[in-house]
C-alpha positions in Angstrom: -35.8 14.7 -21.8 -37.7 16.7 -24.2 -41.3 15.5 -24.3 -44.0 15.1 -27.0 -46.5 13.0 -25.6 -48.5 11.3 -28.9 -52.2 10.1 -28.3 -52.6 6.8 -27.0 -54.8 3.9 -28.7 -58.2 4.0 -27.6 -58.2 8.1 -26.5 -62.1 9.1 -26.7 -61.9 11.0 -30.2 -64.8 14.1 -30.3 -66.6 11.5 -33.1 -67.6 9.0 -30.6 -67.8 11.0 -27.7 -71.5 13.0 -26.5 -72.5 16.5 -27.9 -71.2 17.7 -24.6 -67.9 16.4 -25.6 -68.1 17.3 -29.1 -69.0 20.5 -28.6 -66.0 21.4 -26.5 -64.0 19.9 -28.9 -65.1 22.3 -31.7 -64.7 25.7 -29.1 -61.2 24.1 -28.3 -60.7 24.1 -32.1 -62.1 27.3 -32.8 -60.2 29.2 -29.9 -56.9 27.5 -30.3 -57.2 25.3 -27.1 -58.4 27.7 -24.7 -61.0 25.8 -23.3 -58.5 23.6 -22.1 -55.7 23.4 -19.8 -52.0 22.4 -21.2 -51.9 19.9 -19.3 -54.8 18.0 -21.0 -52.4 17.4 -23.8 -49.8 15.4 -21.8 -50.0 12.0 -20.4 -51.7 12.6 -17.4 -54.2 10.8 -16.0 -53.1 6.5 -15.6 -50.9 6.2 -18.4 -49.8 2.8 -17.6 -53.5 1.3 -18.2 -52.5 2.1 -22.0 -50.3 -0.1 -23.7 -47.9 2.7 -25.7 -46.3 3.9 -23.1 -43.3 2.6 -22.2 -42.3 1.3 -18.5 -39.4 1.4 -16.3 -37.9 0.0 -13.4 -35.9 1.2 -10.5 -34.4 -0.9 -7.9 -32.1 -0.6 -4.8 -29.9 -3.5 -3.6 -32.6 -4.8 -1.3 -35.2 -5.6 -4.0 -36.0 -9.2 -4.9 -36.0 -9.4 -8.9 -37.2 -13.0 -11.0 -35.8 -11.9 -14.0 -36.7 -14.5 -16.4 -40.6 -13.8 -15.0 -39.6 -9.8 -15.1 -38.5 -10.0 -18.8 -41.9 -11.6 -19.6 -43.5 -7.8 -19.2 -42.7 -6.3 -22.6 -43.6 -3.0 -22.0 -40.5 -2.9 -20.0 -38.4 -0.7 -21.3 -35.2 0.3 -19.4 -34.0 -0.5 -15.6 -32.5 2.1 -13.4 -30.5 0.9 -10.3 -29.4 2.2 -7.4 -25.3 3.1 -7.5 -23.8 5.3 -5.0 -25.3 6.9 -1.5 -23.9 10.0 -0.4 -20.1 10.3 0.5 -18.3 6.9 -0.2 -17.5 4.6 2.6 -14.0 3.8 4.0 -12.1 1.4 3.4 -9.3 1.8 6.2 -11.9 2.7 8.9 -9.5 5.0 10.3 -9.7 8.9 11.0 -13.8 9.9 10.5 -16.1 7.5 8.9 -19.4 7.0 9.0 -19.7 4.3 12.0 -19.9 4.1 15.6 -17.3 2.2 15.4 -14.2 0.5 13.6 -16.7 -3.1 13.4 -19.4 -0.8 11.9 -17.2 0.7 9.6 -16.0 -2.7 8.6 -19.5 -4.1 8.0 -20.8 -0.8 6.1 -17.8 -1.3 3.5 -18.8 -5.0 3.4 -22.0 -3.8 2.1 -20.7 -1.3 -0.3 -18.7 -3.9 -1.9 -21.6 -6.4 -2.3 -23.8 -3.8 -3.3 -21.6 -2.8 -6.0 -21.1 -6.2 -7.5 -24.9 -6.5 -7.6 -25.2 -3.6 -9.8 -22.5 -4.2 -12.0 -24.3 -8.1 -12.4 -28.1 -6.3 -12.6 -26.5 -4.1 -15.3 -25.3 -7.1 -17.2 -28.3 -9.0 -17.2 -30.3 -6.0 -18.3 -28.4 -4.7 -21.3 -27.5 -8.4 -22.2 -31.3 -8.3 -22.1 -31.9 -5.6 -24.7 -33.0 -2.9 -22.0 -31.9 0.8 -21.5 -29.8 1.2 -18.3 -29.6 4.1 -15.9 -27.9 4.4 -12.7 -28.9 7.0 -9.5 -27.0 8.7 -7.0 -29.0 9.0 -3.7 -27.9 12.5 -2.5 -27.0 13.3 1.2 -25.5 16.3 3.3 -21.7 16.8 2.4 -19.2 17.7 0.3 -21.1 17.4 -3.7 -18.1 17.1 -5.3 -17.2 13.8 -4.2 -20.4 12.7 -4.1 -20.3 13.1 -7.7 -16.6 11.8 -8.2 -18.0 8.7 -5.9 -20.7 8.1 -8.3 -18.9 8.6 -11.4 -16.4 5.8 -10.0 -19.0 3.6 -8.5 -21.6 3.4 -11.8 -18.7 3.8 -14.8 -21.6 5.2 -16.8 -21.0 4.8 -20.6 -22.1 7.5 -23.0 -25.9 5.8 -23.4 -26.3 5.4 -20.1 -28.8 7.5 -18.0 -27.3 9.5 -15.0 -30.0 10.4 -12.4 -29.5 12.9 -9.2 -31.8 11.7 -6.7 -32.5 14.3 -3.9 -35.4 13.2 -1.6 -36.4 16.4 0.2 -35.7 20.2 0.7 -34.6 19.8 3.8 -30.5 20.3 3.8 -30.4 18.3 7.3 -31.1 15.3 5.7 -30.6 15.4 2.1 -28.4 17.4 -0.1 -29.1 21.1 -0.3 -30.5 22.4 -3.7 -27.5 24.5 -4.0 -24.7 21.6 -3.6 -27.4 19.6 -6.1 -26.6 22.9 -8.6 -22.8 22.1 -8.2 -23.2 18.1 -8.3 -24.7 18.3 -12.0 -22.2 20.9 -12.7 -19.3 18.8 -12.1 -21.1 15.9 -13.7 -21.5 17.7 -16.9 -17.6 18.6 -16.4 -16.7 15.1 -16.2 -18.7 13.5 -18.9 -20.3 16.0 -20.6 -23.7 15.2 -20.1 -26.2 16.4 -17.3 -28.0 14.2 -15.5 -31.3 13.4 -15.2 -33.6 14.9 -11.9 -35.6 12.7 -9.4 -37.8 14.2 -6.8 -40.9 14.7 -5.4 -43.8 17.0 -6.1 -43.1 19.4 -3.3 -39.3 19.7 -4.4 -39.8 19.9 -8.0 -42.4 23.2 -7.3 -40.5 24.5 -4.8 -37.4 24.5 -7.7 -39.5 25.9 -10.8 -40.8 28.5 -7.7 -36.8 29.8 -7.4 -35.9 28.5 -11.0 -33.4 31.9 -10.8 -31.8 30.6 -7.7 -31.1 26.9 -9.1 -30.6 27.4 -13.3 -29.3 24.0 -13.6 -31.5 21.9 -11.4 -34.7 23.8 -12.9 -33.9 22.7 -16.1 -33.1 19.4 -15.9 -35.3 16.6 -17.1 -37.5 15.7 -14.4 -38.0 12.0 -12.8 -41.4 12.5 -11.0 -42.2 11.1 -8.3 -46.3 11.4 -7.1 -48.7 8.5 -6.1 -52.1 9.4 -7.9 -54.0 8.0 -10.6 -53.5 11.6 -12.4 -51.5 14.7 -12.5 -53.5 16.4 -14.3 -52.9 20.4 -14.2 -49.4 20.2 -12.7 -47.7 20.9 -15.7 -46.4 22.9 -16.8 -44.2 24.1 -13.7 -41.4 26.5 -14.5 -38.9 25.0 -17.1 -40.9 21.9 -17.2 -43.5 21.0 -19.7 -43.7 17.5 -18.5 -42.2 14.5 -16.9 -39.5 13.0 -18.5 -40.4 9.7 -16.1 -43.2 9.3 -13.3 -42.7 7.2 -10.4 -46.4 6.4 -10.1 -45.9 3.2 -8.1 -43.7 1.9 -5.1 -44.4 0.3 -1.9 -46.1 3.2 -0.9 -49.3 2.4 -2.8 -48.7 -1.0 -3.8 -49.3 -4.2 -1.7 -50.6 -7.7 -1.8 -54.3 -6.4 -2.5 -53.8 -3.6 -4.4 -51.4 -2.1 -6.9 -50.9 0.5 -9.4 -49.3 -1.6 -11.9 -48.0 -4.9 -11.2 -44.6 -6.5 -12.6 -43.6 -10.5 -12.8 -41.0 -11.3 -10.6 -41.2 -8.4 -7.9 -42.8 -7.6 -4.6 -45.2 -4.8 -4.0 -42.0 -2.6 -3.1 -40.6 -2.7 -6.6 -41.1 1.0 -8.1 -42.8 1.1 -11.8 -42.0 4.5 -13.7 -44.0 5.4 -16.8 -42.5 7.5 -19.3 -44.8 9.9 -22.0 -43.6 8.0 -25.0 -43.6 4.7 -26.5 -40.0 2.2 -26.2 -38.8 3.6 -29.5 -38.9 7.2 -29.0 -37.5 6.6 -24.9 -34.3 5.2 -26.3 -33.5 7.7 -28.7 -34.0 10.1 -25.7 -32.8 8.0 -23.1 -29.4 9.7 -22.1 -29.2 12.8 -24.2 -28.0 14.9 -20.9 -29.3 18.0 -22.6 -30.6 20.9 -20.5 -34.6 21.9 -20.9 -34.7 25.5 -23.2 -35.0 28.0 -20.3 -38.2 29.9 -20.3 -38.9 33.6 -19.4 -38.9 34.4 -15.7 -42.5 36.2 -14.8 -42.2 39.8 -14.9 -41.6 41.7 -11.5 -42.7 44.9 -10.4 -40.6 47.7 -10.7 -39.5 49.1 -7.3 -39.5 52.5 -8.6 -43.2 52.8 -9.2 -45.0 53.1 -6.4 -48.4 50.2 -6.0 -51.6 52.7 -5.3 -54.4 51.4 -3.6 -57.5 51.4 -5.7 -59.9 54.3 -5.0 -62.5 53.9 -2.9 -66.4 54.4 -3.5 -68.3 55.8 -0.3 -71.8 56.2 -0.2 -72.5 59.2 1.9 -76.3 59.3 3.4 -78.1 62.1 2.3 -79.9 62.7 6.4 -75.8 62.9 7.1 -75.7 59.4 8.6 -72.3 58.3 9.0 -70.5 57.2 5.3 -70.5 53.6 4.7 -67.3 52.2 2.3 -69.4 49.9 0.1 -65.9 48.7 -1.8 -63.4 49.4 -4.8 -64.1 51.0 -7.6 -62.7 47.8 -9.2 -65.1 45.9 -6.9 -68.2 48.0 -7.9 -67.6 47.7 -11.7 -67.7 51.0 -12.0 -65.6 54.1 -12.9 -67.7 57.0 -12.0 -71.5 56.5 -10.8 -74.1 58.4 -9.6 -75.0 58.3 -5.5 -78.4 56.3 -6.9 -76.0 53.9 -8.5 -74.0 53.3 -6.0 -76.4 52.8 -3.6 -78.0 50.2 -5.7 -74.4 48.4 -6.6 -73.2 48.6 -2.9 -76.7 47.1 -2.1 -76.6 44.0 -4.1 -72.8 43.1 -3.8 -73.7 43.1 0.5 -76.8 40.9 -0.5 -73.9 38.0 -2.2 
């Protein structure tokens, strides 16, 4: 989603803040910013203690939802469940499948089907319910076409529905490779002519915006973030991405019956709560755009024809013929050209640091 994070009610404005505050405020004004980082400007640092922002929820099959008490939460904004995992399971349980055995097989469809007729009941109780609705394919090893054709069949997105890609990890053993993700969202864009929507971790997300040449659809696709801090502040921007088009800032990894991020009516601790940099208004008319993020310049590289010169180096040769001491860099020293006195007193108080 394209972001534009507004200020929030009750932001510390340079009038009531201290002279060490205001007086930042002016050099940020008077240098265009840069005083401060970009990320200063986004919602970064406990978003959900403010009330604009609006909230969303993700669930899989095995979460516990009250939804009269859940509804009560009006920040709510939009639910996103769970649809398909990885390849889809068989039905015959003949030839390969995913069990040990034929009984496995049997009970793994059993499970399919139920958990499919949950989400198509979650999904009418939400939109009946006047909230935005998303489904997520959890992405595994194997063939990313039908993965794709599996979710498409299992969710039955319609055109204002979000469409997330959910890959876990970098490593290809146990979730799907970056490269099969790049052909996933390809054929999802094919079939319905919308991308969808990102959701990974921190160490995934950098490791994408690191290679964004190598994946040119993945790095621009509207990030779901997932990180457990109070703050992300100085992240962002990372490669294509400005922002977070949703943070997962809560889940049963930081939430529990003592303490919790944020905590929602009607769910356990293990329920995850998702923040997104906009109030409920603004969300929906974003909600399932499926646009691609502009693209922005690669850095510049070196060229290979120039050869990289090491710096010259300043020695300070003794007058009694001692033996020469390298004292550093003319880049180190300051210095272009200097006198043996110079030097000598340059070389001498960088060794004292």
């Amino acid at each position: 989603m394209p972001i534009t994070a507004k200020p929030l009610a009750g932001a510390l404005q340079p009038s009531h803040a201290g002279p060490v505050v205001t007086f930042m405020a002016g050099l940020a004004l008077a240098f265009g910013s840069l005083f401060l980082p970009q990320s200063a400007l986004a919602v970064d640092l406990e978003p959900w203690k403010t009330p604009e922002p609006a909230l969303v929820i993700d669930a899989y099959e095995l979460n516990i939802i009250d939804w009269q008490d859940m509804l009560k939460d009006k920040r709510i904004a939009g639910f996103v469940s769970k649809a398909s995992d990885g390849l889809p399971e068989s039905f015959s349980c003949t030839g390969d499948h995913k069990g040990d055995s034929v009984a496995h097989c049997k009970t793994m469809w059993r499970k399919y089907a139920v958990s499919r007729e949950l989400y198509q009941t979650r999904r009418m109780v939400a939109r009946a319910s006047g909230l935005l609705w998303g489904a997520y394919h959890l992405a595994r090893p194997g063939n990313p076409i039908e993965q794709a054709n599996h979710f498409l069949d299992y969710a039955e997105p319609a055109a204002d529905e979000l469409m997330v890609l959910d890959i876990e990890g970098i490593d290809p053993e146990n979730f799907m490779s970056l490269e099969d993700g790049e052909i996933f969202a390809r054929h999802i864009k094919t079939r319905t002519g919308r991308y969808p929507m990102l959701y990974t971790n921190h160490t995934t997300a950098r490791h994408i915006a690191d290679n964004r040449a190598q994946y040119p659809i993945l790095s621009r696709l509207p990030l779901w973030y997932a990180r457990y801090k109070p703050g992300i502040r100085d992240v962002f921007p990372m490669g294509n991405w400005d922002n977070y088009a949703l943070w997962q800032f809560s889940s049963g990894a930081n939430c529990n019956k003592r303490r919790c991020p944020y905590r929602v009516e009607g769910t356990l601790p293990d329920i995850d709560v998702n923040v997104a940099p906009m109030n409920a208004e603004r969300l929906k008319a974003e909600w399932a755009k499926g646009d691609l993020l502009p693209e922005k310049p690669l850095p510049a590289q070196p060229d290979p024809a120039i050869p990289v010169l090491d710096p010259p180096v300043v020695t300070l040769v003794a007058a009694n013929g001692a033996r020469p001491v390298c004292i550093g860099t003319q880049a180190a020293l300051g210095v272009d050209t200097m006198t043996t006195s110079a030097i000598a007193a340059r070389g001498a108080r960088i060794a004292s640091r």
